[in-house]
C-alpha positions in Angstrom: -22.8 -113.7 -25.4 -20.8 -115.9 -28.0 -16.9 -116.4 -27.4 -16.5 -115.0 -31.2 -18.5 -111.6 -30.1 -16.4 -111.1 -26.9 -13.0 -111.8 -29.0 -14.3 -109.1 -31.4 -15.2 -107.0 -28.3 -11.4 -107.4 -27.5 -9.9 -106.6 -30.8 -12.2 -103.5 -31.2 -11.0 -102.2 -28.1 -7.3 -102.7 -28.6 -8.2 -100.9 -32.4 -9.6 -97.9 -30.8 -6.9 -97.5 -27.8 -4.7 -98.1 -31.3 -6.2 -95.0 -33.2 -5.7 -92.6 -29.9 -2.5 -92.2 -31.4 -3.7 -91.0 -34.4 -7.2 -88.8 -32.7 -5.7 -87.4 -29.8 -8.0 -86.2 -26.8 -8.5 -89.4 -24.7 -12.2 -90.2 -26.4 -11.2 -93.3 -28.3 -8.6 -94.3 -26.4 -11.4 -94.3 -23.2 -14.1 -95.8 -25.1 -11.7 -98.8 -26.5 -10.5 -99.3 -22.5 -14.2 -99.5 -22.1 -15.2 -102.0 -24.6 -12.3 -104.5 -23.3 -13.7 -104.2 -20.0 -17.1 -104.9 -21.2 -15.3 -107.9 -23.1 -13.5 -109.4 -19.8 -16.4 -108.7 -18.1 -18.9 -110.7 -20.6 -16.4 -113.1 -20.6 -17.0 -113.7 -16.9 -20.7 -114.0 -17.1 -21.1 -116.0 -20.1 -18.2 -117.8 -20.3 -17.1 -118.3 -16.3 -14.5 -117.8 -14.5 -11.7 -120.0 -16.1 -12.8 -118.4 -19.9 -13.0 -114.6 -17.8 -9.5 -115.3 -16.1 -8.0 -116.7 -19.7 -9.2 -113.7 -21.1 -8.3 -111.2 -18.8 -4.7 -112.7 -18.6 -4.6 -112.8 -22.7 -5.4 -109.1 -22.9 -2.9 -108.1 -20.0 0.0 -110.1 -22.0 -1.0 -108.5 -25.6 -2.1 -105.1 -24.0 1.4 -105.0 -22.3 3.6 -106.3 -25.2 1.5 -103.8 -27.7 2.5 -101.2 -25.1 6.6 -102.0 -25.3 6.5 -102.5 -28.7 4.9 -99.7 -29.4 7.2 -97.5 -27.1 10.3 -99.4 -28.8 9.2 -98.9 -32.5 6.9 -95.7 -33.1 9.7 -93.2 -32.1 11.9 -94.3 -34.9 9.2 -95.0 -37.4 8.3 -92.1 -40.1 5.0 -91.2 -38.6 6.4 -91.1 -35.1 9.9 -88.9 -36.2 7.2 -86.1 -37.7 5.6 -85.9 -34.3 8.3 -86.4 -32.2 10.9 -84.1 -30.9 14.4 -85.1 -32.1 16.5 -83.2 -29.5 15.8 -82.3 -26.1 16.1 -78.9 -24.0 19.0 -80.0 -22.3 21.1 -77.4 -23.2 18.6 -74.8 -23.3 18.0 -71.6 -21.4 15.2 -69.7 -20.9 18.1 -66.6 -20.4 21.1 -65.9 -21.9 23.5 -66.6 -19.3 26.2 -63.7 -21.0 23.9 -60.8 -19.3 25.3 -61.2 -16.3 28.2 -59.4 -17.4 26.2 -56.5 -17.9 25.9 -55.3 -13.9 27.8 -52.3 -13.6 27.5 -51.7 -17.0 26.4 -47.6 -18.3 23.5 -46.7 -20.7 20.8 -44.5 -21.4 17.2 -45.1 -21.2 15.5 -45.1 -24.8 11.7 -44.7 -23.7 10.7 -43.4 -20.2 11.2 -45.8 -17.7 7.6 -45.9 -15.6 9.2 -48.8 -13.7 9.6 -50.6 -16.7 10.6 -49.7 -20.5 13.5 -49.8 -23.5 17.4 -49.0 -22.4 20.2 -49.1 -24.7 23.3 -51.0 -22.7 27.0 -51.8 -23.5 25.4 -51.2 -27.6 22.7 -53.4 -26.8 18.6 -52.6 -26.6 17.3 -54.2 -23.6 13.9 -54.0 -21.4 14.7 -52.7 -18.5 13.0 -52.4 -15.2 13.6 -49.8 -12.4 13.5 -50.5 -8.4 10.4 -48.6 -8.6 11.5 -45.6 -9.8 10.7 -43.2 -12.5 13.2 -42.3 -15.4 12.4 -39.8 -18.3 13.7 -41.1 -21.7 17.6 -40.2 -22.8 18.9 -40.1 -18.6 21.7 -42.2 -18.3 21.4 -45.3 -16.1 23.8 -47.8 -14.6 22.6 -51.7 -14.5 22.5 -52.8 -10.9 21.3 -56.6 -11.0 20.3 -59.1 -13.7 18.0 -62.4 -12.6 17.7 -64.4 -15.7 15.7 -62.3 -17.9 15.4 -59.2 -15.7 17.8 -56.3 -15.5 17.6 -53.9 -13.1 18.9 -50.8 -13.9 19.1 -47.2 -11.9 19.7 -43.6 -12.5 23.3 -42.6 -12.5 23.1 -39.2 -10.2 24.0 -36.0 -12.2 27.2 -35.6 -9.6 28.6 -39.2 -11.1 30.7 -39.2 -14.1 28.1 -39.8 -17.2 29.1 -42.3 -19.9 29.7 -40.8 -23.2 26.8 -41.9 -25.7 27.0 -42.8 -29.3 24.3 -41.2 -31.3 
């Protein structure tokens, strides 16, 4: 194979890893790996060892540079700041951290709680969950525990001073 059709092997491949960016799913990007390999390799066999090393150590350097350049640049160029996040979920919580301060807190349940359903609390409609236990709709109920998402709630027993509810 002719040095000129093993180059062109080369810049193909780096074209193809290129456009991966642009057709995700790991096709091109595999095939272009491919074709270089098939490049170093035919460099190898028709060129020898020297002309294989040379050309394996060209397209380690210009792989590896087109790598941190591309990791330095395409974040902050206007195809890569569409695409791209521009804040992270640092702050962010899969909860609102304020229920906690709803344990102990009085309600009533809205639907039937069969263990799980609709409760209004402290003004607030929440889903609920029971320990396992059913509730009928409009009992009133007392929040026991809250795990992120989750609150647990329970019936208030008919000799325990009910909250008064708004309509």
């Amino acid at each position: 194979m002719a040095h000129d059709t093993i180059i062109g092997l080369v810049v193909a491949g780096f074209l193809l890893v290129l456009f991966e960016v642009f057709v995700p799913g790991g096709v091109l990007g595999t095939i272009g790996a491919l074709v270089i390999l098939v490049a170093i390799v035919a460099g190898f066999v028709s060129g020898g060892t020297v002309w294989g090393l040379g050309l394996l150590g060209i397209t380690l350097v210009v792989g590896l540079a087109g790598f941190y350049l591309w990791l330095k640049f395409f974040p902050r160029s206007p195809f890569g700041r569409k695409i791209i996040l521009e804040n992270d979920a640092h702050d962010w919580h899969g909860f609102d951290p304020e229920r906690k301060k709803l344990v102990g807190a009085e309600g009533v349940s809205h639907t039937p709680l069969r263990p799980a359903g609709t409760a209004i609390v402290a003004g607030q409609r929440l889903d609920v969950v029971t320990r396992g236990e059913q509730i009928p709709a409009n009992q009133p109920i007392r929040v026991i525990k809250v795990e992120g998402n989750r609150v647990v709630v329970t019936a208030i027993e008919p000799t325990e001073p009910q909250p008064s509810v708004a309509p």
